[in-house]
N, C-alpha and C positions, 0 to 999 in steps of 0.2 A: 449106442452112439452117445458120446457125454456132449451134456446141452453146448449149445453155442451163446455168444453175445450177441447182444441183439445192434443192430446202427440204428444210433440215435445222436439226433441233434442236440446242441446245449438247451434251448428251448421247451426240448422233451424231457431231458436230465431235472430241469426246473423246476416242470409244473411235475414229476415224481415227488419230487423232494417236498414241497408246497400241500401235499397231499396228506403229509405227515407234519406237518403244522410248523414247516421252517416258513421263514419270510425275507425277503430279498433286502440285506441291510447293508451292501455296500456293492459299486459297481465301478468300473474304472478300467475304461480300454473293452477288450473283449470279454472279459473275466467277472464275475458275481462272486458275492460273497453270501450264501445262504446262511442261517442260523436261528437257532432255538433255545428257548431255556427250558430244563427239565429239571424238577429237584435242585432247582437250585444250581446248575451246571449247563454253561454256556456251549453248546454245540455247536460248530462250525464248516460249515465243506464249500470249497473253493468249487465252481463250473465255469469250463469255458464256455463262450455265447457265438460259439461257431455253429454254423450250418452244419457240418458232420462231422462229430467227435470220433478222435482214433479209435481204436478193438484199444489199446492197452490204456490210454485216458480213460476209456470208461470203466475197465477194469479194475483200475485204480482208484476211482473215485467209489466205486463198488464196493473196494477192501475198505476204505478208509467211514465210510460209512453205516457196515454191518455193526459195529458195536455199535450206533448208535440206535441201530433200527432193527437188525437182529437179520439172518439169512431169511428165516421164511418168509419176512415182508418182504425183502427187496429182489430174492432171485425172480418169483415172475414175472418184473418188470424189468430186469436186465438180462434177463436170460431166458435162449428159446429151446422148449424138449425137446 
C-alpha cells in the first residue's frame, strides 16, 4: 500500500520546519514565511497558519522543501507507512 500524507495543521508544518533550524522571518494574514541560511544560501518556504492544511498544500510544500532538506528527513514527518 504506498504511504499516505499525513493532516497536519500550519502550526504542525512550523514547528517541523523549526526543527531543522528555519525561523519564523515574516508573517502577514494567515501565511508565515519560514527561512534559513545555509552555505551562504537563503532558504525559504512559505506555510499556511490554518488549522488544517489541504493533502495537496502539504504535498506541495513537501516538494518544494525536499531539496532543501532531503526525502529521508522529511517523508517521516509528512508521510504515514
Amino acid at each position: 500500500m504506498p504511504n499516505r500524507i499525513r493532516s497536519l495543521s500550519g502550526d504542525d508544518i512550523i514547528s517541523i520546519f523549526q526543527k531543522f533550524g528555519f525561523t519564523l522571518s515574516f508573517s502577514k494574514g494567515s501565511h508565515c514565511k519560514l527561512s534559513r541560511v545555509i552555505n551562504g544560501e537563503k532558504q525559504v518556504i512559505v506555510v499556511p497558519r490554518h488549522p488544517s492544511v489541504a493533502k495537496g498544500t502539504i504535498k506541495s510544500i513537501y516538494r518544494k522543501s525536499t531539496p532543501y532538506l532531503g526525502v529521508e528527513k522529511l517523508k517521516p514527518l509528512f508521510y504515514m507507512d
